[in-house]
N, C-alpha and C positions, 0 to 999 in steps of 0.2 A: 790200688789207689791210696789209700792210708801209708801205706809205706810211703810213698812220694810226698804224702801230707806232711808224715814225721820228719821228715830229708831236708824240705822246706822250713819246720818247725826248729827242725835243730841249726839250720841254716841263719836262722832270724834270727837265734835267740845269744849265738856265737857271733855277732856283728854286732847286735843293738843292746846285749848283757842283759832281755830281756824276755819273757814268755812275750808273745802274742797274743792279745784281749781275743782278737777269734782269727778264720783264714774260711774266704768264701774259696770254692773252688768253680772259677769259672768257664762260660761257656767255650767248648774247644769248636777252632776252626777251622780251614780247609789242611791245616798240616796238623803235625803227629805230635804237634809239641805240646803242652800242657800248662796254663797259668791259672797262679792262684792269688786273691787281693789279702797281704795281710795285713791288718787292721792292730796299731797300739793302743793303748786304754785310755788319749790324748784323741782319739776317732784319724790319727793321722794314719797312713797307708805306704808303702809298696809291693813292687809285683814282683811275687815269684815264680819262676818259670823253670821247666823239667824238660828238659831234650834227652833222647837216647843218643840221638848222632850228635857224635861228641866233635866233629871235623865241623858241621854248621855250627853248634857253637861258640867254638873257636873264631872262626869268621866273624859273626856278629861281636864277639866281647872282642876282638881286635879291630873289627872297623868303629864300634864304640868307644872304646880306650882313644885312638887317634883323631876321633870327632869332636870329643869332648874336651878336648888339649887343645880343638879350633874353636869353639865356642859355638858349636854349629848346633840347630835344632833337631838333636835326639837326646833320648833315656841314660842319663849317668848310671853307672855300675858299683852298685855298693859293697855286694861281697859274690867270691864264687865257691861253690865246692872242688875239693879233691882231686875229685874225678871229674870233674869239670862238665857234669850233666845237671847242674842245677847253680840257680844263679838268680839274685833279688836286684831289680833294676827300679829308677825312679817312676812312681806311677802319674799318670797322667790324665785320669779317668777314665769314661765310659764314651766320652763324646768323640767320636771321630767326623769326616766331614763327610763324611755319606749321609750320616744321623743329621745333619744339620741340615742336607740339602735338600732329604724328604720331610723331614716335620717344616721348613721353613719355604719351600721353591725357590724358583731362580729370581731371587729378589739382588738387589742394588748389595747386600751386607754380605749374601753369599756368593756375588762374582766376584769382592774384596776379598774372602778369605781363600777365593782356588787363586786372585792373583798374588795374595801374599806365599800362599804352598808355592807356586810355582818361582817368586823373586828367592826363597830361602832354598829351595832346590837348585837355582844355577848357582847359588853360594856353596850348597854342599856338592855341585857336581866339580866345580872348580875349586874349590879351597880346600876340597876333601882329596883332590886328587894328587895334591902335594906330596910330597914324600911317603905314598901310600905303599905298600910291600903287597905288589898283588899277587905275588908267590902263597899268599895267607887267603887267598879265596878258594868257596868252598868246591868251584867245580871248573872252568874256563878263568884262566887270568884274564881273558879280552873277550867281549862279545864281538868275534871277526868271522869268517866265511863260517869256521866248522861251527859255532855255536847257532849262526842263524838257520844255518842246513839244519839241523838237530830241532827249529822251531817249524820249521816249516815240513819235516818228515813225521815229527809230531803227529801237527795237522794232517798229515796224509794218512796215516796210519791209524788214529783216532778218532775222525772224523768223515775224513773224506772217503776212505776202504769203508767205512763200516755205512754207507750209503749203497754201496751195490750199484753203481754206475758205471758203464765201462769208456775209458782213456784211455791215452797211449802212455803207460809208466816209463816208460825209458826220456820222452821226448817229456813230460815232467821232470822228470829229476836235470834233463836238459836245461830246460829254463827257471828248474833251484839253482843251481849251477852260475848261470848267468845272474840273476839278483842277488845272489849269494856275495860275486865279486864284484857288482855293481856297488850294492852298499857298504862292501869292505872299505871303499876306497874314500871313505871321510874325511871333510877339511876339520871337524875337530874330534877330536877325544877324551873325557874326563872318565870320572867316578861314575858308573851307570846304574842307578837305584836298583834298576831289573821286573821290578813289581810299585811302580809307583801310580797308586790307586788310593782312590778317595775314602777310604776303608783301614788304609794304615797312615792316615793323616787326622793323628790327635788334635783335637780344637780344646783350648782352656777359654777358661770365664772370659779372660782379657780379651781374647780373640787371638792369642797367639799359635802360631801354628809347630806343631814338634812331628817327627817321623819314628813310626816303626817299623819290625822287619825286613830291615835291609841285608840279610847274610846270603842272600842270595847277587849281592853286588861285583861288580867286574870294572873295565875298564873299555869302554864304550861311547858311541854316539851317545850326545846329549839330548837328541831328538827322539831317541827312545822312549827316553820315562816321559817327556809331553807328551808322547801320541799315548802312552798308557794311561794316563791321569785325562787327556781331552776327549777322548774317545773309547773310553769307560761304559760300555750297554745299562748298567743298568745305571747311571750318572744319568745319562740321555741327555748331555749339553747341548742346546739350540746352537743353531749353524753360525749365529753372528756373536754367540760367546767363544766355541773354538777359536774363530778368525781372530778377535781380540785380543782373547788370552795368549795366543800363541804370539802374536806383536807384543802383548807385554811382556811376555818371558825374554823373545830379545833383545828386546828396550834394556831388560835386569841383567842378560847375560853379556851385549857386548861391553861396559866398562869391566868386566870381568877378567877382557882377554886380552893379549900383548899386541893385536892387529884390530881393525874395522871387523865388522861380523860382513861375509857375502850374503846378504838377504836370499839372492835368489840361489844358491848353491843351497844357503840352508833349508830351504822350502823343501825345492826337489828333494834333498834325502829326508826330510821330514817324510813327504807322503809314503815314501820307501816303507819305513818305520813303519807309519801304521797300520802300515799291509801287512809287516811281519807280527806285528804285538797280535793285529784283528786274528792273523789264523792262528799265532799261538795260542789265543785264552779260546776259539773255536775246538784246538786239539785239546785243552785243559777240559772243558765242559762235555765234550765226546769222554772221553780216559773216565771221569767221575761220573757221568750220569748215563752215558749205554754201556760203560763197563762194569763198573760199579753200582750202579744202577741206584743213585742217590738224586732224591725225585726234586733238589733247588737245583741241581746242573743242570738234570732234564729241560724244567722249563725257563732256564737261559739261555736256552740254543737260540730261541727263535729271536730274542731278543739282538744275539751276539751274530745271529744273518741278518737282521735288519741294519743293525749297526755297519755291518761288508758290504750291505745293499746300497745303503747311502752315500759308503766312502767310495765306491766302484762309479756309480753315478756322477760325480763329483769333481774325479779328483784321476786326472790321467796319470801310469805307474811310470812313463819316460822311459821304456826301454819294453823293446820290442819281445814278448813272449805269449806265442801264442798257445800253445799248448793249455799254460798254466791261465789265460785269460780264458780258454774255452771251461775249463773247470770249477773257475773262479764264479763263469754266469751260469753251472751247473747250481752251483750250493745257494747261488740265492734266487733259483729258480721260485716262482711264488709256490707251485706244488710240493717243494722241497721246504721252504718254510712251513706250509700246512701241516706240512708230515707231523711236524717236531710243536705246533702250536694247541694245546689242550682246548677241546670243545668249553667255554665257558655259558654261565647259566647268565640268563638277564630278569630282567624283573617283571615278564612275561613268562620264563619258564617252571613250571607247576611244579614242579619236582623239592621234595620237604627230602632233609636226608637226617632223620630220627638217629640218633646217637643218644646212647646210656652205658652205665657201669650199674652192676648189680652184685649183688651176694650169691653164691653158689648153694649158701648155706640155707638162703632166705626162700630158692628156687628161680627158674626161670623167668624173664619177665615176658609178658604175654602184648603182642603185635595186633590192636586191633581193627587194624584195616582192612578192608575187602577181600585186598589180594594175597595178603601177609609173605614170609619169608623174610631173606636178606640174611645177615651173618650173625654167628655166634662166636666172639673169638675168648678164649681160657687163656688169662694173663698167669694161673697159678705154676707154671713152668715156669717162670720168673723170680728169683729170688725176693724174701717177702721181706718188706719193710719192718714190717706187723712185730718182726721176731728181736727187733733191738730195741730195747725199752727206753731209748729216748723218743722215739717216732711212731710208738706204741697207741697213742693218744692223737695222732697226727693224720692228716690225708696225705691224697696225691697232689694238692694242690700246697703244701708247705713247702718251704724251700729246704729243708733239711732232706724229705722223703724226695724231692726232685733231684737233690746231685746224688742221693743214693741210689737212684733207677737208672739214673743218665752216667755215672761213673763206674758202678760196682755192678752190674747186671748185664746182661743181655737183651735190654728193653728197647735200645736201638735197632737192634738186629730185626726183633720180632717187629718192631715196627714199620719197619723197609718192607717185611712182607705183607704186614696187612695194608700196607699204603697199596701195591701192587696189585693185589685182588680186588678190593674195593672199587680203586679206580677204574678198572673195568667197567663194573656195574655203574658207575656215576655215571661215564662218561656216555654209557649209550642211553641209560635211563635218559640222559639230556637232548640227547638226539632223539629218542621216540618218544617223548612228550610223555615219559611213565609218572606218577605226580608222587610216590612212594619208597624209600627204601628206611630199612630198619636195621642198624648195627649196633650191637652191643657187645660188653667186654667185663666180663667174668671175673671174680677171686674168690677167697674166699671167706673175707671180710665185707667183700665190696667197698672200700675202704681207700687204698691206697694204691696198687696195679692199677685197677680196674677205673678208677678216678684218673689217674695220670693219664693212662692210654687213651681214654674216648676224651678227654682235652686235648690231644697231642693231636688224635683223626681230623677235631674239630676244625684249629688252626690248619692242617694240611688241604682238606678238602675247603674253606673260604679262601685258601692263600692259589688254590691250583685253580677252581673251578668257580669262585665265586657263585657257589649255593646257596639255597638257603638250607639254615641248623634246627633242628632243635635240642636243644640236650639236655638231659635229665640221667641228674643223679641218684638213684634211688635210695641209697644207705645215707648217705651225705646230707641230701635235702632232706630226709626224714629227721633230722637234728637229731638221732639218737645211736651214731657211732660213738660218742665219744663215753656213752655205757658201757661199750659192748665193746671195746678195744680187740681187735684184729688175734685171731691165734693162730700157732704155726698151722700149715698149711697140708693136708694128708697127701698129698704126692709129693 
């Protein structure tokens, strides 16, 4: 990580003829790429960003380069590296419109700003798609048969194999087949965002709205990126803002086009669409959380089948496939959502789930309930903060000792697994009415690991199972770590 720090630092400072007053290195997302905010000694900002795949790169700084020549709402490109893995883009803050729509609900200001995303989207689906070289994309120049078949084998492969139910696979792939060529055959095609989601829709002060991560873009139904932006699981847009917003998109799109828009042509391949986006982020969430076994995909499944539950309910596919409709009411069977829905606690269930970080040095901390047990997890197989003298004096709770555990360690990894084991125990202790569990998390400071980790449990087990906490820091709240600064670590 420091190396990509310096990359970016030498990056900045060959554009701007200047050092960097500082450079946060920020939270990473569902992909492998890596961004950092760097900050001039004026408190102004942009983002630098680190790709290994240098072919998405490419994509993105060329669909940027020709957006930016239209005046359309994305991130200018200020300088690139060499080797074209590293690249400072205009920053645009922290606010996206996800963040807006949970701290604020489905108020009057935030149906205004998913209709203004959606009027600046048919401008960049059509004004973008002007003289655009989609030879320069990173994987399908057109989302046509073979690309949808590829979403929808996804799904099968991902999601739907790793349920253990038996179908007829051949007369599936029969009726991919059939929807495949059903939705190839669109009255239009532009610029197709690919991932256009409330998540990579920047909101500024003014309310204006700008887009990121588009390199995964093609040439495609415009109906695409609405059904992924209106039927978004965890957005959860109420049924008469869908209906709306989708009338206002074409209200925005047809002065856009050289003919009248067909309403009803566009409908019908509309619902198309959202049957391919609903099972492709269904195979996305299968791939990351039962393969991978990353515990936010996990519980968006059930989320991401209620959302298929409701569009199924709803909204008839126009074309006869039965095979794939018997499978379809397979996965939102309600037992099938149970499967993948976490037992959560309520404000009847007795169950306290004791969390602490202690010193190894200091000895055990001692469980004084009835029943006693629960875990002891040794964060000192971790590489220790403790040992670089600026964070020497620091917890787990500074932000310096947090991108070091989260960037330069193995403290993710260890954390996947104690999320795994615990939740065991949570989840039946919730079910048998047990009112006890005790987890703790070791260093040997008690300091920094061992602070980090049982914060990080904390959040996980209120964010899965809405428990109740308690947490105690032992070294930390004793006010007297910062005497006793952290040393290296004997193993």
């Amino acid at each position: 990580m420091q190396e990509k720090i310096e990359a970016i630092q030498d990056l900045y400072k060959s554009w701007s003829g200047n050092e960097p007053a500082s450079i946060d290195v920020l939270q990473q997302a569902g992909s492998e790429r890596r961004y950092f905010r760097i900050w001039d000694k004026e408190g102004g900002s942009v983002i630098g960003t680190y790709g290994a795949n240098v072919p998405e790169n490419n994509s993105f700084l060329y669909f940027s380069e020709n957006f930016s020549q239209k005046n359309l709402p994305i991130a200018n490109i200020y300088a690139i590296s060499e080797d074209r893995q590293f690249y400072l883009q205009e920053d645009f803050g922290d606010v996206s419109l996800i963040n807006r729509l949970e701290s604020e609900g489905y108020t009057p200001a935030i149906y205004d700003l998913f209709k203004e995303s959606l009027q600046q989207l048919a401008r960049l689906q059509v004004e973008g798609d002007k003289d655009l070289d989609y030879s320069k994309c990173l994987t399908n120049s057109e989302f046509g048969k073979q690309a949808i078949m590829a979403d929808l084998l996804y799904f099968k492969y991902y999601f739907l194999d790793a349920l253990r139910k038996p179908y007829d696979k051949q007369k599936l792939i029969d009726d991919f087949e059939a929807l495949s060529n059903y939705l190839t055959h669109t009255d239009h095609k532009f610029f197709m965002f690919r991932d256009f989601q409330s998540r990579n829709i920047q909101v500024m002060k003014d309310n204006s709205v700008h887009f990121i991560d588009y390199q995964g873009g093609m040439k495609g139904a415009p109906q695409y990126d609405v059904a992924s932006l209106l039927w978004q699981a965890r957005a959860a847009l109420p049924d008469d803002w869908k209906r709306n917003l989708l009338q206002d998109y074409m209200n925005a799109l047809e002065p856009l086009l050289d003919k009248p828009l067909n309403t009803l042509n566009f409908i019908s391949q509309y619902n198309g669409y959202v049957l391919i986006r609903l099972l492709q982020v269904l195979g996305a969430y299968g791939f990351r959380g039962l393969f991978e076994r990353k515990a936010h995909f996990l519980t968006s499944i059930p989320l991401a089948l209620r959302n298929l539950k409701s569009f199924l309910q709803t909204h008839p596919m126009g074309i006869a496939l039965p095979e794939f409709e018997k499978v379809l009411q397979l996965c939102v069977d309600e037992s099938i959502i149970q499967q993948f829905t976490p037992v959560q606690a309520t404000d009847d269930t007795p169950l306290v789930v004791k969390v602490c970080s202690f010193s190894f040095k200091k000895g055990l901390p001692i469980d004084d309930e009835e029943n006693g047990g629960g875990f002891v997890f040794d964060c000192r197989g971790i590489l220790n903060p403790g040992r670089v003298e600026s964070m020497k004096c620091q917890t787990g709770r500074d932000k310096e000792v947090i991108q070091y555990l989260e960037q330069q360690t193995k403290m993710p990894e260890f954390l996947h697994s104690v999320f795994d084991v615990v939740d065991i125990s949570v989840e039946d202790y919730i079910k048998r009415g047990f009112d006890s569990l005790y987890v703790s998390f070791g260093c040997t400071g008690g300091q920094h690991r061992s602070v980090y980790a049982a914060d990080a449990l904390v959040r996980h087990l209120k964010n899965k199972f809405k428990v109740k906490i308690e947490l105690c820091h032992y070294v930390q709240d004793a006010k007297n770590w910062i005497n006793e600064p952290a040393q290296a670590p004997n193993p």
